[in-house]
ZADO-1210 file (C-alpha; in nm, 4 decimals, padded with zeros to 6 digits):
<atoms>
<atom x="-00.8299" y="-00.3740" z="01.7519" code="UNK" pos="1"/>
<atom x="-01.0494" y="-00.1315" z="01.9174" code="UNK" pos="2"/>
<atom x="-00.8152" y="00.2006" z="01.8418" code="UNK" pos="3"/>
<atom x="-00.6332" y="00.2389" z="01.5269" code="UNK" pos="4"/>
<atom x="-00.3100" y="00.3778" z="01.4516" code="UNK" pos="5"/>
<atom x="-00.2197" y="00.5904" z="01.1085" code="UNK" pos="6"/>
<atom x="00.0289" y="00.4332" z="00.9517" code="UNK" pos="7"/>
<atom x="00.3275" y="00.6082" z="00.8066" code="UNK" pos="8"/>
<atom x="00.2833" y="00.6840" z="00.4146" code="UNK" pos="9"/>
<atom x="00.4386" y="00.9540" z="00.1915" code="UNK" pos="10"/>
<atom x="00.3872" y="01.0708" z="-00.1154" code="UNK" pos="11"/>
<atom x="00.6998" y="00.9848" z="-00.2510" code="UNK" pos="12"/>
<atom x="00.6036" y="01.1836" z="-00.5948" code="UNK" pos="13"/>
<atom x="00.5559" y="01.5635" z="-00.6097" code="UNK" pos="14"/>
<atom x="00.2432" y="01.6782" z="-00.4833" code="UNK" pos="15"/>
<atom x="00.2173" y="02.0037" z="-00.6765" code="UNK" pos="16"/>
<atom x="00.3637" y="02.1540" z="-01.0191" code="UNK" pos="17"/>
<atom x="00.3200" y="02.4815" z="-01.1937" code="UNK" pos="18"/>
<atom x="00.0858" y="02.7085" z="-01.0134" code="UNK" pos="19"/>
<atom x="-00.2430" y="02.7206" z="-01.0683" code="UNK" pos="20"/>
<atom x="-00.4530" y="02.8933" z="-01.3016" code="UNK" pos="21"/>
<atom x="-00.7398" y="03.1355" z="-01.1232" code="UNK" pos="22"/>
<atom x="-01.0107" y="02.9357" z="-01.3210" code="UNK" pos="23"/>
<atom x="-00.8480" y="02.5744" z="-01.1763" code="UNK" pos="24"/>
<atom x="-00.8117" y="02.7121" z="-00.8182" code="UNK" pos="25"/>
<atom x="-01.1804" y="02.8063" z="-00.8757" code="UNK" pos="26"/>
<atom x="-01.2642" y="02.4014" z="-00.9500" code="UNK" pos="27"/>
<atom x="-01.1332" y="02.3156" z="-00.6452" code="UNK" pos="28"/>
<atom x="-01.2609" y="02.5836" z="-00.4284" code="UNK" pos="29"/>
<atom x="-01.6317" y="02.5296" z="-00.5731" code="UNK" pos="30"/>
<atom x="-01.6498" y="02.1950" z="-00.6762" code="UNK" pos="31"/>
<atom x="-01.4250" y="01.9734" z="-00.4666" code="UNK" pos="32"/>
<atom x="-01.5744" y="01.9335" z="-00.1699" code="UNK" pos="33"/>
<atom x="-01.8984" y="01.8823" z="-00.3257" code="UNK" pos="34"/>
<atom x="-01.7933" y="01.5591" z="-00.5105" code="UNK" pos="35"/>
<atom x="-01.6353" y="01.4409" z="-00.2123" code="UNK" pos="36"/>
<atom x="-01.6985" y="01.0547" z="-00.1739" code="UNK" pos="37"/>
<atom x="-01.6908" y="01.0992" z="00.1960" code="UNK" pos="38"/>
<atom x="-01.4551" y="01.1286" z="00.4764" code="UNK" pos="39"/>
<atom x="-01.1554" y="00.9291" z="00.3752" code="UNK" pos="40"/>
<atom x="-00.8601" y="01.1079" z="00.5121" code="UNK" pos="41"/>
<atom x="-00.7258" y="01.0374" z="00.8565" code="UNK" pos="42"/>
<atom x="-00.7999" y="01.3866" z="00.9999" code="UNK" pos="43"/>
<atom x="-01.1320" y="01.3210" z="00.9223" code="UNK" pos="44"/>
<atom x="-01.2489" y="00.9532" z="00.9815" code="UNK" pos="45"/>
<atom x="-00.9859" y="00.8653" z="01.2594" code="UNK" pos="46"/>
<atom x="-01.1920" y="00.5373" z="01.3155" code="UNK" pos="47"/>
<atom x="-01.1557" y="00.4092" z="00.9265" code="UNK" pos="48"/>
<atom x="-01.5549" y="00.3860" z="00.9301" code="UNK" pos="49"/>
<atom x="-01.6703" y="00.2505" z="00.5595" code="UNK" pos="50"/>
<atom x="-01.7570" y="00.5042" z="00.3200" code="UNK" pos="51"/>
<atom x="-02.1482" y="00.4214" z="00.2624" code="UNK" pos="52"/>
<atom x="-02.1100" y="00.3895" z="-00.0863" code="UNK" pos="53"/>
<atom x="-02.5254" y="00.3217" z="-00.1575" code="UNK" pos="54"/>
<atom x="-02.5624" y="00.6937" z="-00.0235" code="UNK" pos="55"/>
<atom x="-02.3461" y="00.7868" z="-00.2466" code="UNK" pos="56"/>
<atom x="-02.4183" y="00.5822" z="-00.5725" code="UNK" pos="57"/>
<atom x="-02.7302" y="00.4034" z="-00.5115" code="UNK" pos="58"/>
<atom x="-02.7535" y="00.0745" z="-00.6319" code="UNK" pos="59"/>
<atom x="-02.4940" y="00.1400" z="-00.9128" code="UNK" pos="60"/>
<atom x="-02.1884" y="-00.0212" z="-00.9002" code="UNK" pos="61"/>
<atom x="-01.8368" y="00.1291" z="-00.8394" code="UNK" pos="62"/>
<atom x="-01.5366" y="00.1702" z="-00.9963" code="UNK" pos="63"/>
<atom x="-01.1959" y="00.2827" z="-00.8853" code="UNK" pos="64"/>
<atom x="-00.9458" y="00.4582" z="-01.0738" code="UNK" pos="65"/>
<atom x="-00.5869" y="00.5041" z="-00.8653" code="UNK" pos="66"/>
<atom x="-00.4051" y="00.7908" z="-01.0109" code="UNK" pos="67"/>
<atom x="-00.6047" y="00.9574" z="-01.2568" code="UNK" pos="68"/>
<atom x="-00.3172" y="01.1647" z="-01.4436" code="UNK" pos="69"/>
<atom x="-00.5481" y="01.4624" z="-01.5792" code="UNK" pos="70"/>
<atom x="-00.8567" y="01.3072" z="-01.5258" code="UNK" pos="71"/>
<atom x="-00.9498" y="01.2212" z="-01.9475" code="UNK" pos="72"/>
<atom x="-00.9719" y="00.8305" z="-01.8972" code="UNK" pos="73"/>
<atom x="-01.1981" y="00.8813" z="-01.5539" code="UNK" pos="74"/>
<atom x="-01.4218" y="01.1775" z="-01.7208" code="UNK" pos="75"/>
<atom x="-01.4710" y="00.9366" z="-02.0417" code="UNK" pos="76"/>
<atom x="-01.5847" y="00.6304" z="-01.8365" code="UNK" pos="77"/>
<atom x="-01.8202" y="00.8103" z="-01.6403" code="UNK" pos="78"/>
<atom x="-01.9891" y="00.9657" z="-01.9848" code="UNK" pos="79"/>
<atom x="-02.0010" y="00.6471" z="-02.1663" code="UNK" pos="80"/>
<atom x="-02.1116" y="00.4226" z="-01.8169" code="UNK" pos="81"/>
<atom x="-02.3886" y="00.6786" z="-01.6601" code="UNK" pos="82"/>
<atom x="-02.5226" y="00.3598" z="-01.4398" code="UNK" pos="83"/>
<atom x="-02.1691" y="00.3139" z="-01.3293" code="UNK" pos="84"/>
<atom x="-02.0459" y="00.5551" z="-01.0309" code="UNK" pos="85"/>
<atom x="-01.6852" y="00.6265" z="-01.0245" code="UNK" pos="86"/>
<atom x="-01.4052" y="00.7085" z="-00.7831" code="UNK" pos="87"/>
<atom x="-01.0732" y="00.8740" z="-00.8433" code="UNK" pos="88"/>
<atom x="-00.7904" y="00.8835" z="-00.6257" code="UNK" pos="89"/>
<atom x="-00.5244" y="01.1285" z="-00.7156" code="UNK" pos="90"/>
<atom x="-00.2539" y="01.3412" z="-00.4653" code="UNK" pos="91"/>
<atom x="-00.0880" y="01.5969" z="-00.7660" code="UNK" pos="92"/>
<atom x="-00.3286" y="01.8865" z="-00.7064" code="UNK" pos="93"/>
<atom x="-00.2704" y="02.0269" z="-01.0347" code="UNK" pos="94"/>
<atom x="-00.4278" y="01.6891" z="-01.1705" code="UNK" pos="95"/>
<atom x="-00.7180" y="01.7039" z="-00.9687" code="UNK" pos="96"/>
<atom x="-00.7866" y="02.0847" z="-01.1346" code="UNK" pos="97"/>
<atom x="-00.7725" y="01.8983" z="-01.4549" code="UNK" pos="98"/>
<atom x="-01.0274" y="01.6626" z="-01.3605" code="UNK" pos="99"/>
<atom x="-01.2465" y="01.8907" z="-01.1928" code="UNK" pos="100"/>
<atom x="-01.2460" y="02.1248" z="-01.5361" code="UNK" pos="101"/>
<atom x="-01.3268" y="01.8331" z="-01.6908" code="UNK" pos="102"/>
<atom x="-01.5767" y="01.7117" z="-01.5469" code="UNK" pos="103"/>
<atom x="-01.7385" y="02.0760" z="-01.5656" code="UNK" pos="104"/>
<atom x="-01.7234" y="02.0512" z="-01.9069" code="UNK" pos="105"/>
<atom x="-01.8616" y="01.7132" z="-01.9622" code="UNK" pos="106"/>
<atom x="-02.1513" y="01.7453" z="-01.7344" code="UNK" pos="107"/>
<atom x="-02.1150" y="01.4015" z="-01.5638" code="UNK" pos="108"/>
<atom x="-02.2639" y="01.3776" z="-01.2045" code="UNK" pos="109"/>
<atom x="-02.1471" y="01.0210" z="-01.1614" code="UNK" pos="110"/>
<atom x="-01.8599" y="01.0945" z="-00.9992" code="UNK" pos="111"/>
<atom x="-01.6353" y="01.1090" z="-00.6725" code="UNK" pos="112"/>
<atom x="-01.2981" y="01.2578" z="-00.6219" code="UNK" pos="113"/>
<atom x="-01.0132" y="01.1658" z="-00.3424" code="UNK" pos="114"/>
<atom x="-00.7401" y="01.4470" z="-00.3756" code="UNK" pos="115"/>
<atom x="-00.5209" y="01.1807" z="-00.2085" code="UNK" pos="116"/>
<atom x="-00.3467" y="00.8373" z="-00.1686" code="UNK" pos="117"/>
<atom x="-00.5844" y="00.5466" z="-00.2763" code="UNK" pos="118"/>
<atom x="-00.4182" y="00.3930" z="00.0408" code="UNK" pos="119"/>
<atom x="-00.5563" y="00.6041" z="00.2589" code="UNK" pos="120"/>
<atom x="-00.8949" y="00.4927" z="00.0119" code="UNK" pos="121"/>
<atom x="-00.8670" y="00.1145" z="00.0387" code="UNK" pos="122"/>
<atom x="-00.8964" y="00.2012" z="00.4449" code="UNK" pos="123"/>
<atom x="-01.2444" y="00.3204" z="00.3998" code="UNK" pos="124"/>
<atom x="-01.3887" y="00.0698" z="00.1049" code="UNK" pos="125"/>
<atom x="-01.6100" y="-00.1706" z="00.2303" code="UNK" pos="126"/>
<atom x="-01.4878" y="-00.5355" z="00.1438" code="UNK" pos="127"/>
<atom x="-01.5807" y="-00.6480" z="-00.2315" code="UNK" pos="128"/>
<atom x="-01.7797" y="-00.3271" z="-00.2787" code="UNK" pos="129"/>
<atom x="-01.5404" y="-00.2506" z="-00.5977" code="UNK" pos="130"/>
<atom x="-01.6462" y="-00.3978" z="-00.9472" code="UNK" pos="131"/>
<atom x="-01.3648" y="-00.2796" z="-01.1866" code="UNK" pos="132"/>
<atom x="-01.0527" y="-00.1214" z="-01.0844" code="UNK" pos="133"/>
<atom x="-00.7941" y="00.1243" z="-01.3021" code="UNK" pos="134"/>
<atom x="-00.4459" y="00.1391" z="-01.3194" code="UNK" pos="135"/>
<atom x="-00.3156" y="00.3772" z="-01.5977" code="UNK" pos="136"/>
<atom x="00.0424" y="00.4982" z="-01.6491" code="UNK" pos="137"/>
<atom x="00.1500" y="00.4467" z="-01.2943" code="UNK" pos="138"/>
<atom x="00.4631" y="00.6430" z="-01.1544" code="UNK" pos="139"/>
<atom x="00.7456" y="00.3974" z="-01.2981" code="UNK" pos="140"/>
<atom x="00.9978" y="00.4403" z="-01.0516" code="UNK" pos="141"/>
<atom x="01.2847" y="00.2942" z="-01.2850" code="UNK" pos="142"/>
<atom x="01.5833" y="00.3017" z="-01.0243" code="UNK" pos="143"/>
<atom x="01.5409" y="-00.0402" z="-00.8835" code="UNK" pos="144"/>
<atom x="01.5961" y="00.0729" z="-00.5249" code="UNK" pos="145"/>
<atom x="01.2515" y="00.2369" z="-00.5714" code="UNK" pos="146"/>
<atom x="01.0524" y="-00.0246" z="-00.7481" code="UNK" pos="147"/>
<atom x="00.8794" y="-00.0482" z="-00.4321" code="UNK" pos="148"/>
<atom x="00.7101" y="00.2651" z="-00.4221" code="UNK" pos="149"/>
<atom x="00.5795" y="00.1155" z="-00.7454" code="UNK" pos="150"/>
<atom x="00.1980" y="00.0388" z="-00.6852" code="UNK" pos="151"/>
<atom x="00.2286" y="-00.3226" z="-00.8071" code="UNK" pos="152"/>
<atom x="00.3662" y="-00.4138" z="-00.4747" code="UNK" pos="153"/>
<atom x="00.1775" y="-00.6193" z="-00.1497" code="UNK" pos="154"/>
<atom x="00.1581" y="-00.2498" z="00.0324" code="UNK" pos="155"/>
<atom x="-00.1291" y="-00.1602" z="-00.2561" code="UNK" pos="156"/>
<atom x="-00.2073" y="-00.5359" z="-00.4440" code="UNK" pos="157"/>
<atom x="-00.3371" y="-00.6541" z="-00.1097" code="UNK" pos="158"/>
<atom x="-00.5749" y="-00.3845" z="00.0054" code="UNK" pos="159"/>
<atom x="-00.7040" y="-00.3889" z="-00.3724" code="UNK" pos="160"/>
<atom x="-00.7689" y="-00.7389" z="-00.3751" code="UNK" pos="161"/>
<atom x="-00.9935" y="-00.6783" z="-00.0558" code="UNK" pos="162"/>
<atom x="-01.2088" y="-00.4189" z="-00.1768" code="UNK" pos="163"/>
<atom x="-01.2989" y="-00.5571" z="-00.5373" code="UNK" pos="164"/>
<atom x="-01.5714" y="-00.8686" z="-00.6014" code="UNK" pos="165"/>
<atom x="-01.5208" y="-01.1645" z="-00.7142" code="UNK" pos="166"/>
<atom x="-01.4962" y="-01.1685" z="-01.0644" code="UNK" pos="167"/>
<atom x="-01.3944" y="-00.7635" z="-01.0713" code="UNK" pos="168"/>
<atom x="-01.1814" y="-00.6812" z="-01.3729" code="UNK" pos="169"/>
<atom x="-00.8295" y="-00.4597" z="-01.2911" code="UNK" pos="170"/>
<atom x="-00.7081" y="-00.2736" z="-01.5546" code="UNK" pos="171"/>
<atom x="-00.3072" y="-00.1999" z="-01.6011" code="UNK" pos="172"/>
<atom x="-00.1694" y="00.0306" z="-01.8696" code="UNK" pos="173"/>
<atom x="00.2311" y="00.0823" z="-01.9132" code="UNK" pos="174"/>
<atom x="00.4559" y="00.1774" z="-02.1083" code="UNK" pos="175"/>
<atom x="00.7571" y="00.0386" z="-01.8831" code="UNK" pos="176"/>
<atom x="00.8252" y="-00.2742" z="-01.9953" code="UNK" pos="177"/>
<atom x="01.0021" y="-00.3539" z="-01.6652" code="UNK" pos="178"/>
<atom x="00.7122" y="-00.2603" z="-01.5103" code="UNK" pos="179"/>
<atom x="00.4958" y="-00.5122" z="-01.6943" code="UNK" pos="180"/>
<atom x="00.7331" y="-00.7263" z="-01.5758" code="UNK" pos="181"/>
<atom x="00.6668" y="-00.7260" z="-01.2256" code="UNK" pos="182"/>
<atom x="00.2964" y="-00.6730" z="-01.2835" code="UNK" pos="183"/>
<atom x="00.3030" y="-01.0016" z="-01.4042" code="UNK" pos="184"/>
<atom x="00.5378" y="-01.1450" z="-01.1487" code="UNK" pos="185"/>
<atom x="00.3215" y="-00.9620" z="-00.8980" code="UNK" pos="186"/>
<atom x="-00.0644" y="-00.8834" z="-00.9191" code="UNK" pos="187"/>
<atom x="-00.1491" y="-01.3191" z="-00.9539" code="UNK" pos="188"/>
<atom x="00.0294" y="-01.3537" z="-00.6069" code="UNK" pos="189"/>
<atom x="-00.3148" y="-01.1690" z="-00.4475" code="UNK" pos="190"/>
<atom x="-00.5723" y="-01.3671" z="-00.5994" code="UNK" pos="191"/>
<atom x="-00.6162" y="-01.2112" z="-00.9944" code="UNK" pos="192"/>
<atom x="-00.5495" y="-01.4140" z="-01.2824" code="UNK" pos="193"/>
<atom x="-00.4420" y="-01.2703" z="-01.5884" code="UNK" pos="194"/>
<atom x="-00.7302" y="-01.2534" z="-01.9174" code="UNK" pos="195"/>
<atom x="-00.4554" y="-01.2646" z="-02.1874" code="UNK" pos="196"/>
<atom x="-00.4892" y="-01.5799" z="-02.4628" code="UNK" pos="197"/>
<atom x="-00.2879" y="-01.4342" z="-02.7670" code="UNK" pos="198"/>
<atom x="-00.0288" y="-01.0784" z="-02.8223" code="UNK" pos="199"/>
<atom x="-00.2694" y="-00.8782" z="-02.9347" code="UNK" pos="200"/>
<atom x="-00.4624" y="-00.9265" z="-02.5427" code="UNK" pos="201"/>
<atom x="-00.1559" y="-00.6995" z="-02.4245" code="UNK" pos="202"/>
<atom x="-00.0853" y="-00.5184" z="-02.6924" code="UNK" pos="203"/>
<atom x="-00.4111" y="-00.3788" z="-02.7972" code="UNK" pos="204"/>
<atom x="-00.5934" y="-00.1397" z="-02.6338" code="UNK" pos="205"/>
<atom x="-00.9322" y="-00.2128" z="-02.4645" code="UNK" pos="206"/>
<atom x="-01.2432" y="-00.0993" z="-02.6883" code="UNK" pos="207"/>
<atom x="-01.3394" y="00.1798" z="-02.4638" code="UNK" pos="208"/>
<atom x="-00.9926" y="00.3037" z="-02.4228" code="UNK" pos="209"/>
<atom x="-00.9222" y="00.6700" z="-02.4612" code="UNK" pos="210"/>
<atom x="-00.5587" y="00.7716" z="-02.5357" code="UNK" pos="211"/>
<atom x="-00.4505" y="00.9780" z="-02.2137" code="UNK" pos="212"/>
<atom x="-00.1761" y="01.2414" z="-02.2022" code="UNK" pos="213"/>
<atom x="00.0821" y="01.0369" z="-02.0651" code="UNK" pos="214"/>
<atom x="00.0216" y="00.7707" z="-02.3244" code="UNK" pos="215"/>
<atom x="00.0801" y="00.9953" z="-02.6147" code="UNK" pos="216"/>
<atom x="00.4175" y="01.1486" z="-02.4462" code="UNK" pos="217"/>
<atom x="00.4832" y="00.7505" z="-02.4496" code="UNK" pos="218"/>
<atom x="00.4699" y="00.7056" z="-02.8157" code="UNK" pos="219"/>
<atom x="00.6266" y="01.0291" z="-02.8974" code="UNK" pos="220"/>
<atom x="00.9106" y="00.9207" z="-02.7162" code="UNK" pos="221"/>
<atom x="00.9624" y="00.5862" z="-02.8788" code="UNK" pos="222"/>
<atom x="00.8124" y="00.3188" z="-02.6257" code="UNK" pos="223"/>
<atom x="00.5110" y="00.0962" z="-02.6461" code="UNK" pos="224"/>
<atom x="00.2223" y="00.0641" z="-02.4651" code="UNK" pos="225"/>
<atom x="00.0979" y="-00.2365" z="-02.2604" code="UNK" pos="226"/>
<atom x="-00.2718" y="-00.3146" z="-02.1751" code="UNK" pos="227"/>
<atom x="-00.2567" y="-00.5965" z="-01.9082" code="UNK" pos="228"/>
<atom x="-00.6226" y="-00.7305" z="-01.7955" code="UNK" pos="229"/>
<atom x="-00.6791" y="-00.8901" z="-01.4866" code="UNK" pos="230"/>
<atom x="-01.0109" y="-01.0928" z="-01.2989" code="UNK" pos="231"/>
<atom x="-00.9848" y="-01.1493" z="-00.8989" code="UNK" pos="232"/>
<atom x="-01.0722" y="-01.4652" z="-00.8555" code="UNK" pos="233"/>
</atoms>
């Protein structure tokens, strides 16, 4: 196919919430397009040309984090993994000024930011260039007539599966138990198998976790979290 055609995606969750704070709309005026990974949006790469990645990280490999909430799991990874470079992929605004504050604050250099749909990402990744993907407190969608805006779906499992390596771990944390459900029913059909050998796989949480804002609204609210691991094969 020698011209390509956008395809038709919305953001089917809000894009923006409260306004922002003069020192957040500062982040993103100074900062964002400076940790840029490169031109992933359609406006801007038309063609879908391959983010070079080794200009960006060097030889380091790269992980992927879709929906980074306020940016605390993504920020903590890239301090504790400094020969790991990271990307980020996150459309609410006000969560990419959380990130960007962040990451101020931390000093970490080893990172990239997407202030949009990972779709829109998996276009641009080269194929197997990804060695561990995220997946943290998704968007639940409960009403089943929208569990398939849920990410766990072909529309997102299959362009995932294309971009990570062989043997690349993907990470899934929920507190939706109907969720896990079709995570499990789902994410195997695209080439991952699932690492879990006793309860305490799933119900644990990995040793480098970092409790996350939307994890702790979780348990204040009564429901338990879920830490699904997955290998593509």
């Amino acid at each position: 196919m020698t011209e390509k055609t956008r395809p038709r995606r919305n953001f089917y969750g809000r894009l923006k919430g409260k306004s922002l704070k003069s020192s957040q709309k500062g982040y993103i005026e100074e900062d964002l397009d400076d940790l840029s990974p490169g031109a992933v949006s359609w406006e801007d790469n038309p063609e879908r040309t391959p983010l070079d990645l080794a200009g960006l990280f060097g030889a380091k490999p790269v992980w992927l984090e879709v929906g980074f909430g306020g940016g605390e799991h993504m920020v903590h990874q890239a301090a504790t993994n400094p020969d790991v470079g990271i990307i980020g992929c996150e459309p609410y605004i006000n969560g990419v000024a959380m990130l960007l504050g962040k990451i101020r604050r931390a000093g970490v250099s080893n990172l990239a930011v997407h202030p949009g749909d990972a779709r829109d990402m998996f276009d641009v990744l080269p194929v197997a260039s990804i060695s561990r993907a995220f997946l943290l407190y998704p968007d639940p969608w409960p009403k089943t007539r929208h569990h398939r805006r849920r990410f766990v779906t072909p529309e997102h499992l299959e362009p995932l599966a294309r971009v990570l390596k062989p043997g690349a771990i993907f990470r899934v944390a929920t507190d939706i138990e109907d969720y896990v459900r079709q995570t499990l029913e789902q994410v195997p059909q695209f080439g991952f198998e699932w690492l879990a050998e006793r309860p305490d796989d799933w119900r644990k949480p990995w040793q480098d976790w970092i409790p996350t804002r939307y994890e702790q609204k979780a348990l204040r609210e009564g429901r338990t979290p879920h830490y699904l691991t997955f290998r593509r094969v």
